[in-house]
N, CA, C and O atoms as CSV, one atom per row, in Angstrom:
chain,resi,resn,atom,element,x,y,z
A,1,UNK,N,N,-10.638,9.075,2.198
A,1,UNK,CA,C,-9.638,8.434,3.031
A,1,UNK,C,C,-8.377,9.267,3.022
A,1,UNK,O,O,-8.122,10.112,2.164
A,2,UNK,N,N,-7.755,9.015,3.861
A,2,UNK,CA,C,-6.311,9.839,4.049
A,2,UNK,C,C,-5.045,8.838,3.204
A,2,UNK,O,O,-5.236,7.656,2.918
A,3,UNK,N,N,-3.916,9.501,2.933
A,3,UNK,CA,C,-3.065,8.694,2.679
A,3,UNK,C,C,-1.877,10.265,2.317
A,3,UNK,O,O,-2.093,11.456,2.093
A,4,UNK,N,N,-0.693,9.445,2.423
A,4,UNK,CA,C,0.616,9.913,2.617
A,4,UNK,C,C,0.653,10.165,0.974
A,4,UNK,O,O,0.276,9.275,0.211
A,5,UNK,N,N,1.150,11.480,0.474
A,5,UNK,CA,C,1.659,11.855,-0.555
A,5,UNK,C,C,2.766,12.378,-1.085
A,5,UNK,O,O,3.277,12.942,-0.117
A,6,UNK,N,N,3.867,12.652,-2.540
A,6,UNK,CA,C,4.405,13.597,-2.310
A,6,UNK,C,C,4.258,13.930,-3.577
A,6,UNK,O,O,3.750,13.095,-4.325
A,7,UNK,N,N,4.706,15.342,-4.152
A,7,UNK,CA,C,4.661,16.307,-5.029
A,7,UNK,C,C,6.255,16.516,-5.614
A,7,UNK,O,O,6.414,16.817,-6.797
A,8,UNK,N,N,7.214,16.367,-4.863
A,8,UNK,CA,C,8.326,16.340,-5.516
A,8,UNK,C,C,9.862,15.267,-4.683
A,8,UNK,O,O,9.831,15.045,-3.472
A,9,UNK,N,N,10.625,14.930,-5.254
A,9,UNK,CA,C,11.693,14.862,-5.035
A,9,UNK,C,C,12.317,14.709,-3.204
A,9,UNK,O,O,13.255,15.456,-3.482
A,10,UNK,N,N,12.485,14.490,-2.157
A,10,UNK,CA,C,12.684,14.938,-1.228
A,10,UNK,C,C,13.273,14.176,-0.245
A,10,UNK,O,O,13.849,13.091,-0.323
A,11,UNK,N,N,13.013,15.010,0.837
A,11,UNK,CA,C,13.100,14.064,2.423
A,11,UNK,C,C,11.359,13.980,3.201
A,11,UNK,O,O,10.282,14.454,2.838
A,12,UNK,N,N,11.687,13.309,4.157
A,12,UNK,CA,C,10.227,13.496,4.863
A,12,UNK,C,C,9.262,14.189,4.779
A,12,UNK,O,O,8.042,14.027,4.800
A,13,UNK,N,N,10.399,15.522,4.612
A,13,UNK,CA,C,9.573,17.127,4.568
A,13,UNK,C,C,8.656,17.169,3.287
A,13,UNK,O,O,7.704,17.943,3.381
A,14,UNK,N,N,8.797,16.360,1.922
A,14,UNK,CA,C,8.276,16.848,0.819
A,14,UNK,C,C,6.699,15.793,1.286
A,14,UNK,O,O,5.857,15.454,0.454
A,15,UNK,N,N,6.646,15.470,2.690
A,15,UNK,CA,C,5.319,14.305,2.843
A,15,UNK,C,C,4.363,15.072,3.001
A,15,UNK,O,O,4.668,16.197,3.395
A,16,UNK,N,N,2.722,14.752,2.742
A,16,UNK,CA,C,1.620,15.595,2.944
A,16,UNK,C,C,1.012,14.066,3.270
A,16,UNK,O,O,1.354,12.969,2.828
A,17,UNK,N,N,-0.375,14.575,4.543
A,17,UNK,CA,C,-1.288,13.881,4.636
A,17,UNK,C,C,-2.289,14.353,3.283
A,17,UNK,O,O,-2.241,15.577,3.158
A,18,UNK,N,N,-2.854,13.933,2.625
A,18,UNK,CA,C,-4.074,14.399,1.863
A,18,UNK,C,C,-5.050,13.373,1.605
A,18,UNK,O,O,-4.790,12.269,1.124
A,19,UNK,N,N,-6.540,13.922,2.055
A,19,UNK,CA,C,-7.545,13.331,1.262
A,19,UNK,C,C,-7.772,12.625,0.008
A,19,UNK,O,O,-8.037,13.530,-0.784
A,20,UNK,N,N,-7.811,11.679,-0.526
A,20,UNK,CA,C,-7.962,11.036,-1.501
A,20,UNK,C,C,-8.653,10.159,-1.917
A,20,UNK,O,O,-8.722,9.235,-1.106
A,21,UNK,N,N,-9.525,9.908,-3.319
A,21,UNK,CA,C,-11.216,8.908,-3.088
A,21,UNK,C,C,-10.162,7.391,-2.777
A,21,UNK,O,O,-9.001,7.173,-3.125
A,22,UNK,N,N,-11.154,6.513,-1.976
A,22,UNK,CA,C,-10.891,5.207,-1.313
A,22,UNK,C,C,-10.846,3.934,-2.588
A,22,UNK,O,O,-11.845,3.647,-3.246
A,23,UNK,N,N,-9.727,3.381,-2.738
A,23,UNK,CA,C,-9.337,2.392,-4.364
A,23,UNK,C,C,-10.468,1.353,-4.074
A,23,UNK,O,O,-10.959,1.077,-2.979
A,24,UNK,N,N,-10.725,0.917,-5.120
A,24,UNK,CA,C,-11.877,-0.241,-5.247
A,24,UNK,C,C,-10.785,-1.331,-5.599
A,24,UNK,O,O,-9.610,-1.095,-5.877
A,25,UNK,N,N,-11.449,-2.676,-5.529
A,25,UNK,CA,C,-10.822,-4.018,-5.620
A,25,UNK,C,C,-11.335,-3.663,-6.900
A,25,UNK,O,O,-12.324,-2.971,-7.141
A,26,UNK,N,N,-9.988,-4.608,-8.262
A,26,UNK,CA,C,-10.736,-4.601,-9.574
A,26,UNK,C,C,-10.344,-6.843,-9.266
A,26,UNK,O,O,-10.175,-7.402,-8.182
A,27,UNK,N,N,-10.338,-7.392,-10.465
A,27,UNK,CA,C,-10.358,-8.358,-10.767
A,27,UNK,C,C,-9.151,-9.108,-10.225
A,27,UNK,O,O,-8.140,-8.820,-10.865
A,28,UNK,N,N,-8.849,-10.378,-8.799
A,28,UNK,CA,C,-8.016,-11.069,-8.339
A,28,UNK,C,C,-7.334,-9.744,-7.645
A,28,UNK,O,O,-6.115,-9.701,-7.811
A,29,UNK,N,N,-7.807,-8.833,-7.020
A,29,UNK,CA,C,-7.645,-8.013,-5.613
A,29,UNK,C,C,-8.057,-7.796,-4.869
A,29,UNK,O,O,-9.256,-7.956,-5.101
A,30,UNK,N,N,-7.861,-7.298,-3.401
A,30,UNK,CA,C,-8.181,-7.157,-2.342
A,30,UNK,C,C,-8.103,-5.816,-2.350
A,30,UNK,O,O,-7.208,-5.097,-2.794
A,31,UNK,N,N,-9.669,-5.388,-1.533
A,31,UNK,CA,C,-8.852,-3.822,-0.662
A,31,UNK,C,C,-8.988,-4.291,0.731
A,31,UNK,O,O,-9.858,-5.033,1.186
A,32,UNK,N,N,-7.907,-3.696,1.386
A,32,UNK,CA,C,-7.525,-4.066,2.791
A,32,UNK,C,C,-7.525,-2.721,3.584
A,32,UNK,O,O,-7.040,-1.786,2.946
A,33,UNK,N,N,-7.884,-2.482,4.607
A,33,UNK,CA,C,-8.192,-1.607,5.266
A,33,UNK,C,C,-6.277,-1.821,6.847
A,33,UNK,O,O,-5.945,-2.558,7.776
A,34,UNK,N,N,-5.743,-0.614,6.102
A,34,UNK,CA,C,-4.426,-1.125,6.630
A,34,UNK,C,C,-4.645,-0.594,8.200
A,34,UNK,O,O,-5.452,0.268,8.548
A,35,UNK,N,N,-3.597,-1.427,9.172
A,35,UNK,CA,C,-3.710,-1.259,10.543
A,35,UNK,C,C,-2.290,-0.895,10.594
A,35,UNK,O,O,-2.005,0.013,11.374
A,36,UNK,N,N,-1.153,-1.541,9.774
A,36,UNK,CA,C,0.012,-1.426,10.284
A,36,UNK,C,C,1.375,-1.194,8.427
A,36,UNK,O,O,1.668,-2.094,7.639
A,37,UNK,N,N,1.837,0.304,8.379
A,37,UNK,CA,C,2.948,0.026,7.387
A,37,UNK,C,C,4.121,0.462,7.590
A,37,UNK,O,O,4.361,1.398,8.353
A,38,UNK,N,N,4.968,-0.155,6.945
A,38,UNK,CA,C,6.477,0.180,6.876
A,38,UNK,C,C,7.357,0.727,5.637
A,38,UNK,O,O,6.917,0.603,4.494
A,39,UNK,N,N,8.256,1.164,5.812
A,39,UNK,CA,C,9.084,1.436,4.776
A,39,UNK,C,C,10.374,1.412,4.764
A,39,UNK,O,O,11.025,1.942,5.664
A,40,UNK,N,N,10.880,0.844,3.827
A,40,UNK,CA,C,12.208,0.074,3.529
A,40,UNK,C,C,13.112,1.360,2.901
A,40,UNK,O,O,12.642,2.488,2.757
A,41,UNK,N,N,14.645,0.938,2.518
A,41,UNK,CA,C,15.247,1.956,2.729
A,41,UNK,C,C,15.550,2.206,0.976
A,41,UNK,O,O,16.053,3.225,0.504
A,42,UNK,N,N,14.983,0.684,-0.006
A,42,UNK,CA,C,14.969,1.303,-1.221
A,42,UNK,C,C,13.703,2.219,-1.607
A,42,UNK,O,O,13.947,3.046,-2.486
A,43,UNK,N,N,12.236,2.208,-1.038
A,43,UNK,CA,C,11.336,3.311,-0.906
A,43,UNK,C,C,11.679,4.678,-0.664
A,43,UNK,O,O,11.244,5.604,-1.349
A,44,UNK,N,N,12.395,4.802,0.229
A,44,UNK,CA,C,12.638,5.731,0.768
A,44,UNK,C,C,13.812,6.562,0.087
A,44,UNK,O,O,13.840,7.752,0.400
A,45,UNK,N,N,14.869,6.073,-0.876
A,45,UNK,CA,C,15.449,6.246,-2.154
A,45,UNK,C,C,14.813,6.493,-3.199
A,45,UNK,O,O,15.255,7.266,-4.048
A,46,UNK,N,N,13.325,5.691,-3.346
A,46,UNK,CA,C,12.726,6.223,-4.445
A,46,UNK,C,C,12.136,7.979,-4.280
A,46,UNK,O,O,12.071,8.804,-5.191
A,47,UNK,N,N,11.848,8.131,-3.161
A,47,UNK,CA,C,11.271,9.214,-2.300
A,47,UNK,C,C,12.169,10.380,-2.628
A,47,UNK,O,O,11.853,11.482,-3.077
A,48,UNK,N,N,13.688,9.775,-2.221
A,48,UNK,CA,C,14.570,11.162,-2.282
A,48,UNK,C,C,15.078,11.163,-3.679
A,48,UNK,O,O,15.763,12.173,-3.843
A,49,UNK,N,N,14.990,10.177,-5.123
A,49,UNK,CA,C,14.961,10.922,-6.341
A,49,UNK,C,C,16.029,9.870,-6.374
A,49,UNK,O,O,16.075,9.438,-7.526
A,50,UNK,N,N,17.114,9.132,-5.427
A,50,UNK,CA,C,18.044,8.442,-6.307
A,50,UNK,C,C,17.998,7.429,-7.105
A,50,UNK,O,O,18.949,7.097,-7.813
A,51,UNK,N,N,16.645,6.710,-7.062
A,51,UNK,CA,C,16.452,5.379,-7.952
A,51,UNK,C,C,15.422,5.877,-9.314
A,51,UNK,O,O,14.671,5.058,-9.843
A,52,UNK,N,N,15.507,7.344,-9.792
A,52,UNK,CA,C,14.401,7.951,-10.586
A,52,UNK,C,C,14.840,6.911,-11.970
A,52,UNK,O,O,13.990,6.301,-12.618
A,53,UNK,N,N,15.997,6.870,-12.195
A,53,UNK,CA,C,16.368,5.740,-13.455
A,53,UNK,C,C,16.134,4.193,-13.465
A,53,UNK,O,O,16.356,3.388,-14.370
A,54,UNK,N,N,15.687,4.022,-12.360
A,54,UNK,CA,C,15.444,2.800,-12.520
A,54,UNK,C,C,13.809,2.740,-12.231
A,54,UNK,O,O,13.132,2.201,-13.106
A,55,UNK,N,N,13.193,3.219,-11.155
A,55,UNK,CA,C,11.939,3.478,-10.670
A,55,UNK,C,C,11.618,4.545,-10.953
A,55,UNK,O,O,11.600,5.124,-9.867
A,56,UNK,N,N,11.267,5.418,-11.894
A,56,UNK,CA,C,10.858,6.263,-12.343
A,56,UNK,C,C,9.711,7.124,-11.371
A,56,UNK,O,O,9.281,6.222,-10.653
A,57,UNK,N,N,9.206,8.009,-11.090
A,57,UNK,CA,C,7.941,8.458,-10.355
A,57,UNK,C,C,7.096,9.215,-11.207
A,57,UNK,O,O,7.472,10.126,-11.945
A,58,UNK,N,N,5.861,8.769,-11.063
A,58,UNK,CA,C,5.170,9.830,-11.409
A,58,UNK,C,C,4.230,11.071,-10.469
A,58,UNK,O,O,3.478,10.471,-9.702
A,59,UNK,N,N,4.139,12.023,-10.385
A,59,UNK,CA,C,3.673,12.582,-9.485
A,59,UNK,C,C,1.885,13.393,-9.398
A,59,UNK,O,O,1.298,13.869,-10.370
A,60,UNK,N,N,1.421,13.347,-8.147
A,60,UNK,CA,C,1.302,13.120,-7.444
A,60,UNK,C,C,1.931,11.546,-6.905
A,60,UNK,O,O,1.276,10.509,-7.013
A,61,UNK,N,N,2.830,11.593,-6.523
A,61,UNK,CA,C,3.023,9.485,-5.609
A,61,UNK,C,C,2.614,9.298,-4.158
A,61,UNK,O,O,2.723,10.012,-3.161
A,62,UNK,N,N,2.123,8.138,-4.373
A,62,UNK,CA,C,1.914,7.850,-2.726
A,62,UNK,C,C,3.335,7.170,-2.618
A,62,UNK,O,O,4.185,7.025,-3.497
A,63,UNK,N,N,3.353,6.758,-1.160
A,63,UNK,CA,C,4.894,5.998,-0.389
A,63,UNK,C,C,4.141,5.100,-0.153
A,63,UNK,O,O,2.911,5.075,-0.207
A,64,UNK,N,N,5.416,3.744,0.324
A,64,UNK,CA,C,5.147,2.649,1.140
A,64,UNK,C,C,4.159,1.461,-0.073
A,64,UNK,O,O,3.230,1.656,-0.858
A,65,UNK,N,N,5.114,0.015,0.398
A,65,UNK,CA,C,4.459,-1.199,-0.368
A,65,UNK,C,C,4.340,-1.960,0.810
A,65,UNK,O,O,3.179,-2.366,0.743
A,66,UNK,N,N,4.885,-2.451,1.963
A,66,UNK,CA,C,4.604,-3.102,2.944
A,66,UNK,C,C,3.254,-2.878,3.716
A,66,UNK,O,O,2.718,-1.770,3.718
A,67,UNK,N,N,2.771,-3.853,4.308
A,67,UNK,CA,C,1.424,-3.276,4.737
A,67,UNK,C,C,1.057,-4.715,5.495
A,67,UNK,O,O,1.420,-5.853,5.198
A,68,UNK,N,N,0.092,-4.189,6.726
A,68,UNK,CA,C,-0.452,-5.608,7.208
A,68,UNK,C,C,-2.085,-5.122,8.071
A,68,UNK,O,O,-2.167,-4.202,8.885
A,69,UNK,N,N,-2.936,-5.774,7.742
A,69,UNK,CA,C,-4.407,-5.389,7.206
A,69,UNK,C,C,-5.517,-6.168,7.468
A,69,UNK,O,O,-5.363,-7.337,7.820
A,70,UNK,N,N,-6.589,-5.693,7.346
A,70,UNK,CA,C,-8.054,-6.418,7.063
A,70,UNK,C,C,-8.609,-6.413,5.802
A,70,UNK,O,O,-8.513,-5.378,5.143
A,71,UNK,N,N,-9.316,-7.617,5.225
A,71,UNK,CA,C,-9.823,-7.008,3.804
A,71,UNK,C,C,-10.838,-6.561,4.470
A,71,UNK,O,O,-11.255,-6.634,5.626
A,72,UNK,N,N,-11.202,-5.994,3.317
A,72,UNK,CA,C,-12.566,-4.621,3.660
A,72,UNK,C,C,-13.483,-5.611,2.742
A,72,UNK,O,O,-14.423,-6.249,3.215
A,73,UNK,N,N,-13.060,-5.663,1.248
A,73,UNK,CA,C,-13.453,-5.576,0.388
A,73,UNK,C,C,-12.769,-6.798,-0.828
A,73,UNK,O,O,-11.544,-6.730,-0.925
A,74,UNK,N,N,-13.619,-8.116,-1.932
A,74,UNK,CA,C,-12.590,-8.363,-2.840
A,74,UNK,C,C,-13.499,-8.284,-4.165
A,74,UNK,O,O,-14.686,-7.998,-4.324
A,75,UNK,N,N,-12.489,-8.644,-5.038
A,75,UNK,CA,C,-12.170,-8.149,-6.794
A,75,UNK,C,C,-13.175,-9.639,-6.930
A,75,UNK,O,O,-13.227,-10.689,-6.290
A,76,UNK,N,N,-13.760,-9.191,-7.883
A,76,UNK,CA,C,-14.148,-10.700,-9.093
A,76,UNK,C,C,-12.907,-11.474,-9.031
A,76,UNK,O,O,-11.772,-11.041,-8.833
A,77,UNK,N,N,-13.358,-12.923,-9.267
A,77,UNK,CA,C,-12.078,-13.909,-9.341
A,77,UNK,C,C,-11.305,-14.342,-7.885
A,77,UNK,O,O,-10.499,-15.273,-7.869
A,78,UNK,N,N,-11.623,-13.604,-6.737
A,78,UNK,CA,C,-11.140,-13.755,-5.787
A,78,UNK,C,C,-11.721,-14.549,-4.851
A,78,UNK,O,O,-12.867,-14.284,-4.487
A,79,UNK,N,N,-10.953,-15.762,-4.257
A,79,UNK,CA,C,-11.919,-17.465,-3.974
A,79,UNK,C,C,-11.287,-17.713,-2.804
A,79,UNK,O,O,-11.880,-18.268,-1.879
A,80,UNK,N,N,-9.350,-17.128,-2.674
A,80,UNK,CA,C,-8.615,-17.676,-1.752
A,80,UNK,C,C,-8.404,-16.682,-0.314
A,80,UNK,O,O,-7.471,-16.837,0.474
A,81,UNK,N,N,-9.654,-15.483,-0.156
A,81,UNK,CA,C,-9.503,-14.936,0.205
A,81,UNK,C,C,-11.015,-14.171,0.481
A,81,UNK,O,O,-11.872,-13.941,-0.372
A,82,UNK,N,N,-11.076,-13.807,2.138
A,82,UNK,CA,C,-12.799,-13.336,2.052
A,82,UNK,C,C,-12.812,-12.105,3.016
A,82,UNK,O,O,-12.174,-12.109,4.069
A,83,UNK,N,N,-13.608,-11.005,2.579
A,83,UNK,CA,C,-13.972,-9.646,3.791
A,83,UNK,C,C,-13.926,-10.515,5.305
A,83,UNK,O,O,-14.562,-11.510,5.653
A,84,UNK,N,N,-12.938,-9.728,6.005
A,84,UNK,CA,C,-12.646,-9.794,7.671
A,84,UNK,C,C,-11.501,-10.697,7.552
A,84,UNK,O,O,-11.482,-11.285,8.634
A,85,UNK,N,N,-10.190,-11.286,6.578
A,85,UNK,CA,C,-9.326,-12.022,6.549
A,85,UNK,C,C,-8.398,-10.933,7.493
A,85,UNK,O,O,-8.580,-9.726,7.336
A,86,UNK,N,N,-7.408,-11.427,8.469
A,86,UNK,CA,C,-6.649,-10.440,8.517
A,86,UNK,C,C,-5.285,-11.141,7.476
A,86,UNK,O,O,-4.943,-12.322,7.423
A,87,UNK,N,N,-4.735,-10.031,6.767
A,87,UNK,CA,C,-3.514,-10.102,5.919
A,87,UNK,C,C,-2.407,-9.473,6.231
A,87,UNK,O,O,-2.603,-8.501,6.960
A,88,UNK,N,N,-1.244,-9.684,5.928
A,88,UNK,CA,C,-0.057,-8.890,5.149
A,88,UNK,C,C,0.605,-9.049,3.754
A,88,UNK,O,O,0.106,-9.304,2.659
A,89,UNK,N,N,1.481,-8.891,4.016
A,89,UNK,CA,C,2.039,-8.389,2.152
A,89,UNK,C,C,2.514,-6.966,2.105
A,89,UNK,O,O,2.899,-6.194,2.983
A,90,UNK,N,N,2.300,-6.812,0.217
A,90,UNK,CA,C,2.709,-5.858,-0.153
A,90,UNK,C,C,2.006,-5.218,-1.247
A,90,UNK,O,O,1.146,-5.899,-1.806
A,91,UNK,N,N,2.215,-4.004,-1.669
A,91,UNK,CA,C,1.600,-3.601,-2.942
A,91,UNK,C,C,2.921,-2.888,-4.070
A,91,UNK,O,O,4.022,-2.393,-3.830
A,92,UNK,N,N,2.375,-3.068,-4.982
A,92,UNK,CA,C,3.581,-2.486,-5.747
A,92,UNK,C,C,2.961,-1.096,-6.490
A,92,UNK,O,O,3.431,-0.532,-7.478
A,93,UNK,N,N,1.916,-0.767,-5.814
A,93,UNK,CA,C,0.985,0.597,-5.897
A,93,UNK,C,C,1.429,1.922,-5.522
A,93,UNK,O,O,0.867,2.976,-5.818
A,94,UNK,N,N,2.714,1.744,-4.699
A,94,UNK,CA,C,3.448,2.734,-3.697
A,94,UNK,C,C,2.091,3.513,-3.266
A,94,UNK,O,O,1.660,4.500,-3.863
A,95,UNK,N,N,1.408,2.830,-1.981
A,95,UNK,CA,C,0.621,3.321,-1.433
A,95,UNK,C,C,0.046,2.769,-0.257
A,95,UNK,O,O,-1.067,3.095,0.156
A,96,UNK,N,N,0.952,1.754,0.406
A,96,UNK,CA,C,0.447,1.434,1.955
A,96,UNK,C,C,0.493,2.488,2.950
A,96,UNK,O,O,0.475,1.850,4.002
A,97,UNK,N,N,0.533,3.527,3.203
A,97,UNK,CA,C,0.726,4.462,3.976
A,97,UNK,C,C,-0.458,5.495,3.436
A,97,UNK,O,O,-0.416,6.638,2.982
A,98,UNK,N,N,-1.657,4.447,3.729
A,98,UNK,CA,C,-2.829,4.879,3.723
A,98,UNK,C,C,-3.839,4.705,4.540
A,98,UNK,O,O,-3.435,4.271,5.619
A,99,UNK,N,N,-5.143,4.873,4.495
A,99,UNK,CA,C,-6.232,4.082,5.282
A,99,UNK,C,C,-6.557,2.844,4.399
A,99,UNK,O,O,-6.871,1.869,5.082
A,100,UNK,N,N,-6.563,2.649,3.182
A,100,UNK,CA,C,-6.659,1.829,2.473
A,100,UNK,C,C,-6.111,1.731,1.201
A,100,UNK,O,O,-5.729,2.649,0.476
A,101,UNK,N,N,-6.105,0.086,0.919
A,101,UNK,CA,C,-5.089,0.056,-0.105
A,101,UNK,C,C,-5.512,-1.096,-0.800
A,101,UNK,O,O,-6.096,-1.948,-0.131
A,102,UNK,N,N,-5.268,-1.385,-2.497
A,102,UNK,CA,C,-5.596,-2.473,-3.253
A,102,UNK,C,C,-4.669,-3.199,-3.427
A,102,UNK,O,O,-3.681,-2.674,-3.941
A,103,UNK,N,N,-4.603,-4.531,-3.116
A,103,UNK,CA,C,-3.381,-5.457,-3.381
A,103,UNK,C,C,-3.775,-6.476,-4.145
A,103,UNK,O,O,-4.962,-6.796,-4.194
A,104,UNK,N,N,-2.838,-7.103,-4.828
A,104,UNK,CA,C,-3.246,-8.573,-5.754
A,104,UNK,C,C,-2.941,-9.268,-5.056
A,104,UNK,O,O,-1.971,-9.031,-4.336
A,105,UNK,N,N,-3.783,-10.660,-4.955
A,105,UNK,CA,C,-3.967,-11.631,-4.112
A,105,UNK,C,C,-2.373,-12.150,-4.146
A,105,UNK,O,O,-1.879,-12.652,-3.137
A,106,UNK,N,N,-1.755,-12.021,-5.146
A,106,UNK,CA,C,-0.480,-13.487,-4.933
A,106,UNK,C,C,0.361,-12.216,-4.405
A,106,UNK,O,O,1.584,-12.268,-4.536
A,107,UNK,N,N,-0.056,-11.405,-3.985
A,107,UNK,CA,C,1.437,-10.404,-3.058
A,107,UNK,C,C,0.740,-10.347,-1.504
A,107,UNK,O,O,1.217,-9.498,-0.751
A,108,UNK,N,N,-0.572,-11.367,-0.879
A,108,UNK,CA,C,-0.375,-11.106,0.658
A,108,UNK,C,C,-0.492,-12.837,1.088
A,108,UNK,O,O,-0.662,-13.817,0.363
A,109,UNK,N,N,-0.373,-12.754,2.128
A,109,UNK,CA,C,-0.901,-13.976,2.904
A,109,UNK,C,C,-1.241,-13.735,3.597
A,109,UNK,O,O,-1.064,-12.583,3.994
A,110,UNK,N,N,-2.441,-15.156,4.697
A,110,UNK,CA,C,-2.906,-14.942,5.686
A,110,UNK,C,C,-1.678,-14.182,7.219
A,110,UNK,O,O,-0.547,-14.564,7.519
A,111,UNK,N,N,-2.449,-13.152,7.804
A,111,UNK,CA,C,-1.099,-13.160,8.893
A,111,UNK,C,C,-1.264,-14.102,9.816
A,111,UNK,O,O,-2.319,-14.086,10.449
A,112,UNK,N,N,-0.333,-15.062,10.081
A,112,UNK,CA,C,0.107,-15.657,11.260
A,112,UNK,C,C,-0.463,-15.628,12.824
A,112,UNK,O,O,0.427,-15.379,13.638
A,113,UNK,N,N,-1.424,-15.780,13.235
A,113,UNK,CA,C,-2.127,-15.371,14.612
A,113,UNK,C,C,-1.220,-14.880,15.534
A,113,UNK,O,O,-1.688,-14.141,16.401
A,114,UNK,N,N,0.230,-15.166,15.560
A,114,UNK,CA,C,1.341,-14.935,16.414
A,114,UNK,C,C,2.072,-13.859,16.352
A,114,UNK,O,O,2.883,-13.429,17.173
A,115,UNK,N,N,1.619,-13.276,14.936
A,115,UNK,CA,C,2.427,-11.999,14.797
A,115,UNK,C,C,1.301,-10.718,15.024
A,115,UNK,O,O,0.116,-10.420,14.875
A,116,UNK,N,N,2.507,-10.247,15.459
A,116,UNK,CA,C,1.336,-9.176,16.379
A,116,UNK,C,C,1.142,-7.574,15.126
A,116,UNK,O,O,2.016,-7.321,14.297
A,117,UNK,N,N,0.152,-6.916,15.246
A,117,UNK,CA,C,0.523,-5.745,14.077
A,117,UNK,C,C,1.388,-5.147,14.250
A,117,UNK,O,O,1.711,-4.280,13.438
């Protein structure tokens, strides 16, 4: 699967598309097969190095926690939630700015039929 990476410190410029193996659901998660993500402007601080004292990075990092999706796929333990749900939410994985992504159930909800991706 593809997903957004970075290697150091930066602006936009330090972004790479790269190949990367596809996350499995572990226990009370979802993998969601994302259609639609965003990024907020404290992400995007973590990105350029000013929140490194508080949010630390480790690198290789993916970007992006917002996300709105299909499950693909769920974790053992998972009851409130079934493959073909459409969702949103978030991950605290820094990695919606992928083809896919693992989230814990109490960070999405069903999306709203009204909201559009």
């Amino acid at each position: 699967m593809k997903a957004v990476k970075f290697e150091k410190y930066g602006s936009v410029d330090v972004l790479k598309l790269e190949e990367i193996p596809r996350p499995t659901a572990k226990a009370n998660q979802v993998l969601i097969k994302v259609k639609a993500a965003g990024i907020n402007p404290g992400e995007a601080s973590i990105r350029e190095g000013w929140l490194d004292k508080m949010f630390p990075t480790t690198f290789p990092s993916g970007e992006g926690s917002d996300l709105a999706g299909v499950i693909e796929e769920i974790g053992d333990g998972v009851t409130n939630f079934k493959v073909g749900d459409e969702v949103l939410g978030f991950t605290n994985n820094r990695g919606s700015h992928a083809e896919y992504v693992v989230a814990d159930t109490d960070k999405i909800v069903p999306r709203p039929a009204n909201v559009p991706w």
